[in-house]
C-alpha beads as a LAMMPS data file, in Angstrom:
LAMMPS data file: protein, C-alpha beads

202 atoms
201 bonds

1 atom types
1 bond types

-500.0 500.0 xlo xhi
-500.0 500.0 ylo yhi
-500.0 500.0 zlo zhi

Masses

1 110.0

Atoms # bond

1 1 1 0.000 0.000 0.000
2 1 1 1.308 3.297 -0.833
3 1 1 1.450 6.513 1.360
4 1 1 -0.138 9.345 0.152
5 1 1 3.111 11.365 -0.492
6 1 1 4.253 8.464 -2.779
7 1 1 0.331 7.915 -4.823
8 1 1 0.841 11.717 -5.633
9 1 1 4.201 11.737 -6.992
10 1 1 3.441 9.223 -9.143
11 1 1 0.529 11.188 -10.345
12 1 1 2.418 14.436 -11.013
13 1 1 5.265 11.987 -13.000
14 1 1 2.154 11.163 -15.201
15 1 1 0.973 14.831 -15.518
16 1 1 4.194 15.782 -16.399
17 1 1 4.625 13.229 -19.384
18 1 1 1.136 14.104 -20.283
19 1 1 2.174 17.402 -20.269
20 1 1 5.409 17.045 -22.323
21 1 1 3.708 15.717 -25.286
22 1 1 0.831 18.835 -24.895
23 1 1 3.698 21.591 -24.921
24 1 1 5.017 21.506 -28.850
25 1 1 1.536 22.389 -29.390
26 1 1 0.650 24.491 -27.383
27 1 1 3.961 26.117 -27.580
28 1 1 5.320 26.348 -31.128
29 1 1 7.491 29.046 -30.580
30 1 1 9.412 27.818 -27.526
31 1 1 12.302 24.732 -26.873
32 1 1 10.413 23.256 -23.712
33 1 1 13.012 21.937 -21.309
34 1 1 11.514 19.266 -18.030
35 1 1 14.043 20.475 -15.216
36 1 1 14.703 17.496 -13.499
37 1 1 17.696 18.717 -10.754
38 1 1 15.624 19.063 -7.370
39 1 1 17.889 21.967 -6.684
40 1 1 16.133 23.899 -9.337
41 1 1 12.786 22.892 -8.844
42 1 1 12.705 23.920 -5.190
43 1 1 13.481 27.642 -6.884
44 1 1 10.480 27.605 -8.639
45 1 1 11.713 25.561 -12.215
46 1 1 9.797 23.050 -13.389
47 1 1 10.571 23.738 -17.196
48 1 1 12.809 26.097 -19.330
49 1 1 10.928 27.475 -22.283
50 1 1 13.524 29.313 -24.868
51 1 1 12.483 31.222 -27.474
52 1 1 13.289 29.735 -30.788
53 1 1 14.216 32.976 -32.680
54 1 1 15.381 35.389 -29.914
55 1 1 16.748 33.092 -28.105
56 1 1 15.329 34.358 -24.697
57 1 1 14.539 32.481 -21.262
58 1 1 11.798 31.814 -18.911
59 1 1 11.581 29.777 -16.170
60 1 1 8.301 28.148 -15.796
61 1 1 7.009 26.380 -12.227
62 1 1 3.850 24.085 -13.214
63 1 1 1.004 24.040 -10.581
64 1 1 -1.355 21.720 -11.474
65 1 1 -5.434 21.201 -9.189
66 1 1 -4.557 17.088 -8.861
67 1 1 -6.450 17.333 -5.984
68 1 1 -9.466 18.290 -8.183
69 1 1 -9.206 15.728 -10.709
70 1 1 -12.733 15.705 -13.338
71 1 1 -13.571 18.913 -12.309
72 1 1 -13.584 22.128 -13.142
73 1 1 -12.575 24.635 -10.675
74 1 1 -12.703 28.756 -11.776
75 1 1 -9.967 30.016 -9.250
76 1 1 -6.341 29.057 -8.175
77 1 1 -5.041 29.271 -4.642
78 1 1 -1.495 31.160 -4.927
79 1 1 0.616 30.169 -1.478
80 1 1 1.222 33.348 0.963
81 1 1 2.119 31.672 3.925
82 1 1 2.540 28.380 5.648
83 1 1 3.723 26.909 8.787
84 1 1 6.628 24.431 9.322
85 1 1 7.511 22.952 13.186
86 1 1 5.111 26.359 14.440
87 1 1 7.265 28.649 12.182
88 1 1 5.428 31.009 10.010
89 1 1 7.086 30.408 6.472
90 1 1 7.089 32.092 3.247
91 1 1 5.013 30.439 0.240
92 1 1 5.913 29.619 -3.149
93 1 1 3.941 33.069 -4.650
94 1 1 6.078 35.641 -2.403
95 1 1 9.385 33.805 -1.914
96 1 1 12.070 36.112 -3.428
97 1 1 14.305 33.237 -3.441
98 1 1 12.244 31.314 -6.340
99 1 1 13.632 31.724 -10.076
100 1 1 9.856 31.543 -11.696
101 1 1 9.186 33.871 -14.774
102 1 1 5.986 32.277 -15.546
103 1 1 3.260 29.796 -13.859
104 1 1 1.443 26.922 -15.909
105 1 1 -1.379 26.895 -13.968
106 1 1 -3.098 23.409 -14.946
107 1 1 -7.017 23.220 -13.973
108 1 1 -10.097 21.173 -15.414
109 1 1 -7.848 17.850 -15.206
110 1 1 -9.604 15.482 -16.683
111 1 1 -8.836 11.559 -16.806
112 1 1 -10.634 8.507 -18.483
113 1 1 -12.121 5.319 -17.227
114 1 1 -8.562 4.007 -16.670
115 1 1 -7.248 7.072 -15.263
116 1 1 -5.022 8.153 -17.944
117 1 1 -5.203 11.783 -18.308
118 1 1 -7.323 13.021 -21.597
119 1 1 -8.027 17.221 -21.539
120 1 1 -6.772 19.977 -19.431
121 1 1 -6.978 23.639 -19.205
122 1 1 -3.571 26.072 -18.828
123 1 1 -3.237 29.261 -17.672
124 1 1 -0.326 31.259 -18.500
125 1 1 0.817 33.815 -15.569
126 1 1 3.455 36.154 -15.703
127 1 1 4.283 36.145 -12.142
128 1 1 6.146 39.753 -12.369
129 1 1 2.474 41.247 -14.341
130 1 1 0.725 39.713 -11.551
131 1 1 2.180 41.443 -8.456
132 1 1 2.558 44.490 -10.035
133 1 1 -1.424 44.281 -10.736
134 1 1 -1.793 43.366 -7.112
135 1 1 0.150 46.531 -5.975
136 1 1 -1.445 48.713 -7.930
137 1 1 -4.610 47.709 -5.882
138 1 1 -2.844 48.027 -2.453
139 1 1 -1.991 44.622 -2.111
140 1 1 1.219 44.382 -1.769
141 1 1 4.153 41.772 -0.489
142 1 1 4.282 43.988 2.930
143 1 1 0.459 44.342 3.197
144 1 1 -0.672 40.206 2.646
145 1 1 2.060 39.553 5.523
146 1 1 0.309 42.224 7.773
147 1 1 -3.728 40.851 6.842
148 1 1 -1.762 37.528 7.505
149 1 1 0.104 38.364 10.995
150 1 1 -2.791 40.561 11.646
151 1 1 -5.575 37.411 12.107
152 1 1 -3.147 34.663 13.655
153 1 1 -6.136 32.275 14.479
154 1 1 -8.456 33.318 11.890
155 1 1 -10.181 30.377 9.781
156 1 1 -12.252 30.985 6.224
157 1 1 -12.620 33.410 3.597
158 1 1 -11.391 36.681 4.315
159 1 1 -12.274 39.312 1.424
160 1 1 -10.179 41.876 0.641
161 1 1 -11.329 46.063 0.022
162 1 1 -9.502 46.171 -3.411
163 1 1 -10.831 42.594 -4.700
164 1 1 -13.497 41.874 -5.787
165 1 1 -14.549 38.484 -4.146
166 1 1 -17.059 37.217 -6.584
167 1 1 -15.308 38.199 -9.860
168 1 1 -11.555 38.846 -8.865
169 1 1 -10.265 37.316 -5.609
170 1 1 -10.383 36.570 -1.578
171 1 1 -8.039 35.595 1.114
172 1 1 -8.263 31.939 2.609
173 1 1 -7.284 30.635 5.879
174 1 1 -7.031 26.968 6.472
175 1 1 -5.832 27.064 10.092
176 1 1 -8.141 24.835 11.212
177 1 1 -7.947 21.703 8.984
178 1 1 -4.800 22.005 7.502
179 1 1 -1.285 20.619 9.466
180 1 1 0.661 23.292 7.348
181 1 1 -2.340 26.424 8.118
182 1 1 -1.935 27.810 4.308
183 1 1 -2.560 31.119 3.766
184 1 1 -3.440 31.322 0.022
185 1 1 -4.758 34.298 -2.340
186 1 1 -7.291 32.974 -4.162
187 1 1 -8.051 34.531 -7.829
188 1 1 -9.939 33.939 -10.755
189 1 1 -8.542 32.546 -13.466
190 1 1 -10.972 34.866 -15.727
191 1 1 -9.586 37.673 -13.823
192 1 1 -5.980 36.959 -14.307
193 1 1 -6.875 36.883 -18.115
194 1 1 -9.211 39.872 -18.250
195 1 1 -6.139 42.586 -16.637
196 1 1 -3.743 40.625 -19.111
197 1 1 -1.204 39.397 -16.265
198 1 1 -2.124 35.578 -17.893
199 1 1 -3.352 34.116 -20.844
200 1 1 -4.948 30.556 -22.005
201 1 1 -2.958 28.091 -23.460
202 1 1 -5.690 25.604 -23.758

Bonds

1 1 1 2
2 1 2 3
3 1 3 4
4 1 4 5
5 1 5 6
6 1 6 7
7 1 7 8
8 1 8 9
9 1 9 10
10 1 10 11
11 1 11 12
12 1 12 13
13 1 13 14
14 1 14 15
15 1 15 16
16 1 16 17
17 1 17 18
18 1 18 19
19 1 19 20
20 1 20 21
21 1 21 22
22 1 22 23
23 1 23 24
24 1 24 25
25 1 25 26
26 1 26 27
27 1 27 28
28 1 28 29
29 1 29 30
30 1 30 31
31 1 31 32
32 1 32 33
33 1 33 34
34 1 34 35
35 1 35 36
36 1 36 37
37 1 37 38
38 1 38 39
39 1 39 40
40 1 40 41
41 1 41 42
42 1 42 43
43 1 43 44
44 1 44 45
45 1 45 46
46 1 46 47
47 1 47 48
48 1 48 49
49 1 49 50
50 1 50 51
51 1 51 52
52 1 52 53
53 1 53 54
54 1 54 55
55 1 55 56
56 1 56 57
57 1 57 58
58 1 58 59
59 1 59 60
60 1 60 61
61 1 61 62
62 1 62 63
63 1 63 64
64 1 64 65
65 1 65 66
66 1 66 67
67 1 67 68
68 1 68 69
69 1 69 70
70 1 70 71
71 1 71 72
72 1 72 73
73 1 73 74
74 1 74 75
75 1 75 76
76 1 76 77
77 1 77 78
78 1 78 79
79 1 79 80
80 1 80 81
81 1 81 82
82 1 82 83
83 1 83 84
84 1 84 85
85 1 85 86
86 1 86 87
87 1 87 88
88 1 88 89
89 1 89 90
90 1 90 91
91 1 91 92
92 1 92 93
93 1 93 94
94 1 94 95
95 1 95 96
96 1 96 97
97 1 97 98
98 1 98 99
99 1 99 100
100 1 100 101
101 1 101 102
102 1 102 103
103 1 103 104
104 1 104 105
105 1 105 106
106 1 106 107
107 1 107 108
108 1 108 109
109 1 109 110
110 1 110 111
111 1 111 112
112 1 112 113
113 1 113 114
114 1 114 115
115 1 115 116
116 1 116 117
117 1 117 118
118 1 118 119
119 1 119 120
120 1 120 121
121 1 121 122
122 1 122 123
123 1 123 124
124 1 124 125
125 1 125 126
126 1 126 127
127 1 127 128
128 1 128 129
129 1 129 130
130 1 130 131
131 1 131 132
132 1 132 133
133 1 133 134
134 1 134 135
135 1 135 136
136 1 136 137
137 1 137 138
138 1 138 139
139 1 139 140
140 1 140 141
141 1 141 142
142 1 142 143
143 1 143 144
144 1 144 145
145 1 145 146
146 1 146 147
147 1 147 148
148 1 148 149
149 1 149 150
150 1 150 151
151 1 151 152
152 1 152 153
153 1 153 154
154 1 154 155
155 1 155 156
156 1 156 157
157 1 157 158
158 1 158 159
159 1 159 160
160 1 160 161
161 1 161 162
162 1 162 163
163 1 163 164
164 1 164 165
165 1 165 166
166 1 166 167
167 1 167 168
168 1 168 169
169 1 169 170
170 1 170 171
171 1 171 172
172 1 172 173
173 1 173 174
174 1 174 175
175 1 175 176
176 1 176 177
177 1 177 178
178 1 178 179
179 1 179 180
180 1 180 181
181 1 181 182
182 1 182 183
183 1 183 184
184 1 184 185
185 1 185 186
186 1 186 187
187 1 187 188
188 1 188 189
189 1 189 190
190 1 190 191
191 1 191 192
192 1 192 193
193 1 193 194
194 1 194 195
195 1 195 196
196 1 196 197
197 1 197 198
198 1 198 199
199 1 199 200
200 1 200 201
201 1 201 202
């Protein structure tokens, strides 16, 4: 019987093959490079796309909803905060140590009736577009650690004065039935599209 921790690596592995074959189409102008050094990953690089005339580079971290397999989900949770042996730690989205140029957000994972994976949706972020747009409306590194800090047992949706929280975005706590306590930004995916800081892939 395997653990949990080994059932979903084995799941992203297949994603990511899945994946590999989608990219050349999805991606006709880029050399698509699976980053396989753990080193590298852990800053944020899942791929390397290079452009095939310029010849410039991105690095690209994949973040894919396995946990929402056959369905269809219109938001993404981006990781503030999280907690490690009672230690407030910084998430993937606001680490200034990560490398990441771009997210491949991958949603609307869909599998057949042997499990192999069939259709997907992926959202294109530029992560540098994306907090700029989020400072322009206040929300800022500095300010999500204070509305963070500022509700240490807080659990739920917390909404947010310059989002939006049926059409652009909300706060979410999961202090309560997480072991971690993730503090994640959630935002739609339309949203990210509509102010241009992402685009669809597929």
């Amino acid at each position: 019987m395997k653990s949990n921790f080994e059932s979903d690596l084995l799941l992203e592995q297949k994603l990511s093959r899945y994946l590999d074959l989608q990219y050349p189409k999805l991606l006709p102008d880029y050399l698509v490079e699976r980053i396989q050094d753990r080193k590298q990953q852990h800053l944020g690089v899942d791929l390397v796309l290079t452009h095939k005339k310029t010849p410039k580079k991105y690095y690209a971290d994949e973040k894919a909803q396995l946990d929402y397999l056959n369905k269809k989900l219109p938001t993404f949770a981006f990781e503030l905060f999280y907690e490690k042996y009672g230690k407030q730690k910084t998430g993937w989205f606001l680490d200034t140590q990560k490398k990441t140029d771009l997210y491949l957000l991958v949603t609307g994972i869909w599998t057949d009736v042997h499990g192999d994976f069939n259709s997907c949706h992926i959202t294109q972020v530029n992560k540098a577009k994306l907090l700029e747009c989020l400072s322009k409306r206040e929300l800022t590194s500095k300010r999500l650690r204070q509305l963070a800090d500022s509700q240490p047992t807080f659990h739920g949706k917390m909404q947010l004065a310059n989002l939006n929280p049926r059409t652009e975005g909300y706060l979410f706590f999961s202090r309560k039935n997480k072991v971690e306590k993730p503090v994640n930004l959630i935002l739609r995916l339309e949203f990210l599209c509509r102010t241009g800081v992402a685009k669809p892939l597929v």
